[in-house]
C-alpha positions as CSV (number, residue, x, y, z in Angstrom):
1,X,-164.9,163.7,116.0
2,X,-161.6,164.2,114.9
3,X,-158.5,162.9,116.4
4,X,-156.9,165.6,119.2
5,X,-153.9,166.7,117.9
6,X,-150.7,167.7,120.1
7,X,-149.1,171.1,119.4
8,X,-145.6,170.3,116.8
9,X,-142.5,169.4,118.5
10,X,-140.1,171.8,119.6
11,X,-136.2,171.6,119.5
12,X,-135.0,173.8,122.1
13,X,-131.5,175.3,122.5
14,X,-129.7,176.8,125.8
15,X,-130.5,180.2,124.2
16,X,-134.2,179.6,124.0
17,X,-134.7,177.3,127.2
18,X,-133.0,180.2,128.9
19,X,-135.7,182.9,127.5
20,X,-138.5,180.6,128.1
21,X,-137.5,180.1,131.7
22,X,-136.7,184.0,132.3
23,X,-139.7,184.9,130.6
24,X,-141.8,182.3,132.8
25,X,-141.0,183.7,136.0
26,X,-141.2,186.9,134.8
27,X,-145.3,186.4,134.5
28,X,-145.2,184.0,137.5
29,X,-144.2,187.5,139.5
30,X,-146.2,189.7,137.7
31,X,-149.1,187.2,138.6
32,X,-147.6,187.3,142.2
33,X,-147.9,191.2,142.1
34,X,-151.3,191.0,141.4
35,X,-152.5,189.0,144.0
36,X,-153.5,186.5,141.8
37,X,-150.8,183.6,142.5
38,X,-149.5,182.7,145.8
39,X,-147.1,184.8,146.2
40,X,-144.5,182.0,147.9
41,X,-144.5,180.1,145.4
42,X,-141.3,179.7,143.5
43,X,-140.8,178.3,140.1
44,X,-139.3,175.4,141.1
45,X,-142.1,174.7,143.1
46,X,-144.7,175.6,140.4
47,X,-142.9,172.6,137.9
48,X,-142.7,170.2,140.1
49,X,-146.6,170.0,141.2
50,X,-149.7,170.1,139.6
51,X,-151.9,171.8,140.9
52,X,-150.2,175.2,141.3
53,X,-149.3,174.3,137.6
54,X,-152.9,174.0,136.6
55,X,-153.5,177.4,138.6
56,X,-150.8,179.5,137.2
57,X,-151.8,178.4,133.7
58,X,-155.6,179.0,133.9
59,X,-154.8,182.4,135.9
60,X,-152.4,183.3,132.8
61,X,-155.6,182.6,130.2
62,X,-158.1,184.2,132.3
63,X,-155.6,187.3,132.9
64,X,-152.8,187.3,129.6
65,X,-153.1,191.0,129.6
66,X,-151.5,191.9,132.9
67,X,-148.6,190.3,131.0
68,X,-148.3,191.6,127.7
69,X,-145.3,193.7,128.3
70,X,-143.2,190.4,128.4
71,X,-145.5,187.7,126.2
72,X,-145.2,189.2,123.0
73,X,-145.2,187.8,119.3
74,X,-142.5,188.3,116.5
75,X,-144.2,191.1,115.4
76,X,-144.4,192.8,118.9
77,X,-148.2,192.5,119.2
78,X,-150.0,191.0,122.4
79,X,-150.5,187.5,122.0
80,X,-154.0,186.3,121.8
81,X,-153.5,183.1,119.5
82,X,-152.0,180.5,121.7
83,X,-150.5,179.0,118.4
84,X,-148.7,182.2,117.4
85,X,-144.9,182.5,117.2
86,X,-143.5,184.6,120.4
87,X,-139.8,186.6,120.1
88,X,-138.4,183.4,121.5
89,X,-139.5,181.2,119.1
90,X,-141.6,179.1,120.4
91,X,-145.9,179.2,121.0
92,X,-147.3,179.7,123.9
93,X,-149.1,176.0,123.2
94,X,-145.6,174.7,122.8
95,X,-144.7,176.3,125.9
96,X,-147.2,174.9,128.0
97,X,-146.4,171.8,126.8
98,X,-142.9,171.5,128.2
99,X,-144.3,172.9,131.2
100,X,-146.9,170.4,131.6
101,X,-144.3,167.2,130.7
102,X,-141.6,168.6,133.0
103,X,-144.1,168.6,136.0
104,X,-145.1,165.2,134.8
105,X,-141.7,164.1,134.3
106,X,-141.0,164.8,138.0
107,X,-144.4,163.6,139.2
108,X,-143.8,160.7,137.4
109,X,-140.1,160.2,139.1
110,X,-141.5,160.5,143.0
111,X,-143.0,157.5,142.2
112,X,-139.9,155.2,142.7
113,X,-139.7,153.4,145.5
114,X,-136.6,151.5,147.3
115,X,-135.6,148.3,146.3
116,X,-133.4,145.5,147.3
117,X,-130.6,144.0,145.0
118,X,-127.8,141.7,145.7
119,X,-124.7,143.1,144.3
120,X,-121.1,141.2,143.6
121,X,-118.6,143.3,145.9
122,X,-114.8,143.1,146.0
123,X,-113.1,144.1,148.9
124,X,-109.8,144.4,150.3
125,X,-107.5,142.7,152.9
126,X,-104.6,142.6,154.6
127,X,-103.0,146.0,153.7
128,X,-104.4,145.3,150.8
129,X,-102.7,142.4,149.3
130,X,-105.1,140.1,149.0
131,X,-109.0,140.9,148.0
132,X,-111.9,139.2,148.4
133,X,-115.1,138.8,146.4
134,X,-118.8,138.7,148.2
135,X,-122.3,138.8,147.5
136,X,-123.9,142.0,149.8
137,X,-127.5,143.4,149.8
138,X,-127.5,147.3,148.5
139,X,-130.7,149.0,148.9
140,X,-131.4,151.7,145.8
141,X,-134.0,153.7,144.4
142,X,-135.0,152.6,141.3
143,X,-138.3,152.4,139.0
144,X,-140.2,149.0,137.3
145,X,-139.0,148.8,134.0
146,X,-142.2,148.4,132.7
147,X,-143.8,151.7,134.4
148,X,-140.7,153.4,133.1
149,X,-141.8,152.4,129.5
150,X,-145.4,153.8,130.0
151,X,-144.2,157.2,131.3
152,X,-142.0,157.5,127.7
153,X,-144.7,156.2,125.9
154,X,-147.2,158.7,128.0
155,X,-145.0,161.8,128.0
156,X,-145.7,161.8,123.9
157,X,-149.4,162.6,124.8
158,X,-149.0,165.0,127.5
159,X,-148.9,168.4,126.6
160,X,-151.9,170.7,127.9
161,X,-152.6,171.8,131.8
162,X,-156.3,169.6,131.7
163,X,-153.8,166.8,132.2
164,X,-152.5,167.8,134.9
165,X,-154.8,166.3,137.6
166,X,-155.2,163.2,135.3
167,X,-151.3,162.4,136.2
168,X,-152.2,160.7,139.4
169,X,-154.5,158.5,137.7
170,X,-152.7,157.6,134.5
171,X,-150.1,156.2,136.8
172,X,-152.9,154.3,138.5
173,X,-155.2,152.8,136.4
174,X,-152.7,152.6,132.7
175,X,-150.4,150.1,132.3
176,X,-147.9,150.2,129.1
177,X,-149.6,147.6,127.1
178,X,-153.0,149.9,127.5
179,X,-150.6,153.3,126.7
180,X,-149.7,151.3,123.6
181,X,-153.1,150.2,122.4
182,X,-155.1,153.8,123.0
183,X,-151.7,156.0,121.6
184,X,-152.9,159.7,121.0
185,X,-155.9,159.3,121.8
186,X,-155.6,159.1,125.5
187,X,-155.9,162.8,125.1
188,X,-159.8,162.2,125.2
189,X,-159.9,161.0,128.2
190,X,-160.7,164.2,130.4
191,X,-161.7,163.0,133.8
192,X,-159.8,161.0,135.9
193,X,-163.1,158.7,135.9
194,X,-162.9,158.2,132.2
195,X,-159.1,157.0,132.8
196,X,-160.0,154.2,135.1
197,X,-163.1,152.9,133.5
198,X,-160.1,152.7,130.1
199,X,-158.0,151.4,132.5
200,X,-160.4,148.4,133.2
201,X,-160.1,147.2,129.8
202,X,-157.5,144.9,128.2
203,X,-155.3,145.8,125.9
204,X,-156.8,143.1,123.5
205,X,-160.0,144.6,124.0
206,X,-159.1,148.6,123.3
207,X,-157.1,147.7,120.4
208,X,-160.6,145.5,118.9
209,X,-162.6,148.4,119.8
210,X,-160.5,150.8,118.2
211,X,-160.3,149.3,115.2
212,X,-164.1,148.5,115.3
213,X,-165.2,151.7,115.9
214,X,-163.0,153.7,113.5
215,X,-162.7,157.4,113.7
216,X,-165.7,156.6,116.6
217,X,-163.3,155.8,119.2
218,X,-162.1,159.6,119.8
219,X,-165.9,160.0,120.9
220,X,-166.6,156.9,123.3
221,X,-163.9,158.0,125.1
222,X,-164.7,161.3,125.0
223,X,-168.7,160.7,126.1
224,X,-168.8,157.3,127.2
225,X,-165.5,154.9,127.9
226,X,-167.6,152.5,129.2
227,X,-169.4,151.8,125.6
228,X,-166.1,150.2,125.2
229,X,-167.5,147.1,127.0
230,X,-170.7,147.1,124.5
231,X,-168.7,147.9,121.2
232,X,-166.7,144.1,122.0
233,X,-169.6,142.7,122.1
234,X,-170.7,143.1,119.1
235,X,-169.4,142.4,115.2
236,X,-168.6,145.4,113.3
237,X,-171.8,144.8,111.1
238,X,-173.9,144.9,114.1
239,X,-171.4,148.2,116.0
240,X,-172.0,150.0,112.4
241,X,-176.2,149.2,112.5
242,X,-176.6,150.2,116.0
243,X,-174.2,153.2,115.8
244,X,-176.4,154.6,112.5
245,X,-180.2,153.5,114.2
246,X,-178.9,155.3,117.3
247,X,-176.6,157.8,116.9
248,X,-175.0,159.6,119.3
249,X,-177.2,158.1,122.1
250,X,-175.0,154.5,120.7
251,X,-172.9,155.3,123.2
252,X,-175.6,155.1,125.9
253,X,-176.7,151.5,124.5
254,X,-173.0,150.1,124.4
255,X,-172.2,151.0,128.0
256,X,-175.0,148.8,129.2
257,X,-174.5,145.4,131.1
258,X,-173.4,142.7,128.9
259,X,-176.5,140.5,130.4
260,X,-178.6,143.2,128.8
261,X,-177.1,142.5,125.3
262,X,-178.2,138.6,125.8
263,X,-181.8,140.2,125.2
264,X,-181.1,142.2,122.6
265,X,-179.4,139.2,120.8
266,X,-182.5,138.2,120.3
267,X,-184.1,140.6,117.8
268,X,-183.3,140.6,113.7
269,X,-182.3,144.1,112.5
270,X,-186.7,144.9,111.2
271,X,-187.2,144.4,115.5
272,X,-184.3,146.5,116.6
273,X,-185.5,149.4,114.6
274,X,-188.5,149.4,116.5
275,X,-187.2,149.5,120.0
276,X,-184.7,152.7,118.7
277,X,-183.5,154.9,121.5
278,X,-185.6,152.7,123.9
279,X,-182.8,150.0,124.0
280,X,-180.5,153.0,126.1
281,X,-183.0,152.6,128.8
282,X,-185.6,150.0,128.6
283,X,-184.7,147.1,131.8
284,X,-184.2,143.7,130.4
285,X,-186.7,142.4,132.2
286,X,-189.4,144.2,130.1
287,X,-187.6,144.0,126.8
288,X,-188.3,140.4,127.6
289,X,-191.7,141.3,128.1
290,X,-192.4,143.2,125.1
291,X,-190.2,140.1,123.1
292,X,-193.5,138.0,123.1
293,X,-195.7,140.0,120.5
294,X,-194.8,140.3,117.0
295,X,-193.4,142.9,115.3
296,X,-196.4,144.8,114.4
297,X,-197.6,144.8,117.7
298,X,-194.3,145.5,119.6
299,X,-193.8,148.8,117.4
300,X,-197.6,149.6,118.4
301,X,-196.7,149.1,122.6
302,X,-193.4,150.5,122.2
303,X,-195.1,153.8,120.0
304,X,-197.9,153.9,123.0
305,X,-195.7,154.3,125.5
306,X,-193.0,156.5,124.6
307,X,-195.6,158.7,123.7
308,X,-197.8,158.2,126.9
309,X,-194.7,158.8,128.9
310,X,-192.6,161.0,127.7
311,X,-189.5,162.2,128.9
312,X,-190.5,159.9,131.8
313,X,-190.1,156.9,129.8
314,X,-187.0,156.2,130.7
315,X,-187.3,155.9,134.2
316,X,-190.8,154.2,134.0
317,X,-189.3,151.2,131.1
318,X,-185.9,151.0,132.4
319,X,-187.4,149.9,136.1
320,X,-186.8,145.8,136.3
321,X,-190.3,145.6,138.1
322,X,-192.5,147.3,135.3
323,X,-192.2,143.7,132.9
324,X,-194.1,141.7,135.8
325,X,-196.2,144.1,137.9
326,X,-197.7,145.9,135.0
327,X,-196.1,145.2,131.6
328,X,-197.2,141.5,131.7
329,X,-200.7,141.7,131.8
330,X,-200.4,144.4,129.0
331,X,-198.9,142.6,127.2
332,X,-201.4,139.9,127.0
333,X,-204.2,141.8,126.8
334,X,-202.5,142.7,123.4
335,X,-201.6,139.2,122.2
336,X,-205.4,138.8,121.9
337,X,-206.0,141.7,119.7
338,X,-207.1,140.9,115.9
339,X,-207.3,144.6,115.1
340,X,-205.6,146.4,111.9
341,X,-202.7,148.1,113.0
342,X,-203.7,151.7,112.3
343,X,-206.9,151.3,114.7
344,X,-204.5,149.0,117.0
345,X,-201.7,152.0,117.5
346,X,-204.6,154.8,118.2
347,X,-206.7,152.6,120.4
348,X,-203.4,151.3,122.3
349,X,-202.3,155.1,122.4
350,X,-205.8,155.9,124.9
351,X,-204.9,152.7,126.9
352,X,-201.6,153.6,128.0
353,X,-202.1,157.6,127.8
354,X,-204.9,155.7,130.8
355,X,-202.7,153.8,132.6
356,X,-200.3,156.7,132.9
357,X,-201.7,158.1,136.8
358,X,-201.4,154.4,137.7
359,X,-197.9,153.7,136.8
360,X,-196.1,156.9,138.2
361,X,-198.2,155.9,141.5
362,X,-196.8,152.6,141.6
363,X,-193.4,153.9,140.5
364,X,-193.1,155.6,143.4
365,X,-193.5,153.1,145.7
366,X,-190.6,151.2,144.1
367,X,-187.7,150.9,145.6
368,X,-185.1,152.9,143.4
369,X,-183.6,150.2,140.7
């Protein structure tokens, strides 16, 4: 996917702030009017919080034309294309983003907290003739230096009303150094899940993912952040093999446990292909398993019982148990084979097609892995 791109920058002057603001809580009221906003809500209070933000702006979308009377383009037509120039010379896009980075701006400001300094203070004494220099504690409100530099380096990203309830949790879980490495592309990060699982991550690790991954990185954090773990793993040889045999279930294989890779560190490239889409899902325990035949007769097991299963193969090879209550003993019974591989894959296909009945019946006396 393509990077996410931020509407362009806007220079406003007191002429246009003044419109924009004006023109603002003229919709707020007409929204108000309608029933469709709370209707005590002032516009100071809709900046400063996100959530009546992130209402007013998806009530607008949902409902632009109760308001086309006062949003109106250059050329006097109702505005349907949030990119389009209005009379004030700005986009509604553009708009939204200095609504959405003033309400983070002052989110972002509650957060300092009272702190304790020891300040150099000269007094006077004695009608004041003679003064006197001492060292006094003065309490003041003040931010870390350090969060202060995330929020500017943050407030270049911030820009549509989806952010909003992700504020809260980019001050939790980012720290500058992480701000740095990810840059614009924080912007595809969409839950406030996906921000802390980034947020778990070194610095030193994004920034070797990122540049492992390429223009892939806009995606893992769009579908999976936690492939981020997986990608580090891994050379960008052996990211680039598994990315193409995988495609966009990749993202599913790199977000597994690390332990999980120590198994998979075992097979050359030929093995690998085999497995396919079975090493998103398939329990180390019985990848293990299935490690002991050779390639020939791993493609034939693995063949068998994707197709036996189905869309209940996941569930069935990804349980830890399967390797030694059932999978073992499989297993040998194939090591003993001498068959072609033709007649091996269709007589193998009956077998486990068989033992199908038996497996879901002991799957579900499993406990749940």
């Amino acid at each position: 996917m393509t990077a996410i791109t931020l509407p362009p920058p806007v220079d406003i002057d007191g002429n246009t702030k003044k419109a924009i603001i004006d023109g603002l809580k003229r919709v707020l009221a007409r929204l108000q009017q309608a029933s469709l906003i709370d209707p005590d809500l002032s516009y100071q209070d809709l900046i400063a919080h996100p959530q009546p933000l992130e209402h007013f702006i998806t009530v607008f979308i949902a409902r632009r034309d109760q308001c086309d009377d006062i949003v109106t383009a250059k050329d006097g037509q109702p505005v349907r294309d949030d990119d389009k120039m209005l009379v004030c010379n700005v986009s509604l896009n553009q708009i939204q983003q200095l609504l959405v980075r003033t309400c983070a701006k002052k989110v972002f400001e509650a957060e300092k907290t009272e702190q304790t300094v020891t300040e150099t203070v000269t007094k006077k004494a004695l009608f004041g003739l003679i003064k006197k220099t001492e060292q006094v504690e003065v309490t003041r409100i003040a931010a870390d230096p350090i969060e202060e530099r995330k929020v500017r380096e943050l407030m270049r990203y911030i820009a549509y009303g989806w952010q909003l309830p992700l504020l809260e949790a980019y001050r939790q879980h980012l720290h500058y150094q992480q701000v740095m490495a990810i840059e614009e592309d924080v912007l595809a990060l969409r839950t406030a899940d996906a921000v802390a699982t980034v947020g778990k991550f070194s610095p030193e690790i994004l920034t070797k993912v990122k540049a492992a991954a390429g223009p892939d990185f806009v995606d893992i954090l769009l579908n999976r952040p936690q492939a981020i773990a997986g990608v580090a793993v891994w050379n960008r040889e052996m990211y680039e093999f598994y990315r193409k045999l995988l495609g966009d279930h990749a993202w599913d294989f790199f977000a597994r446990d690390k332990s999980f890779f120590n198994v998979v560190a075992a097979l050359d490239k030929a093995n690998a292909k085999v497995y396919g889409e079975v090493l998103c899902y398939i329990a180390a325990e019985n990848l293990e398993e299935i490690q002991r035949l050779n390639i020939d007769k791993a493609e034939v097991l693995v063949s068998s019982l994707r197709s036996a299963f189905g869309n209940k193969a996941p569930v069935v090879l990804g349980h830890p148990n399967l390797g030694k209550d059932i999978l073992r003993k499989v297993v040998d019974n194939l090591l003993h084979m001498s068959q072609e591989k033709d007649k091996l894959m269709t007589s193998f296909a009956l077998t486990c097609k068989a033992m199908v009945p038996t497996v879901m019946e002991w799957l579900a006396k499993q406990p749940r892995a």
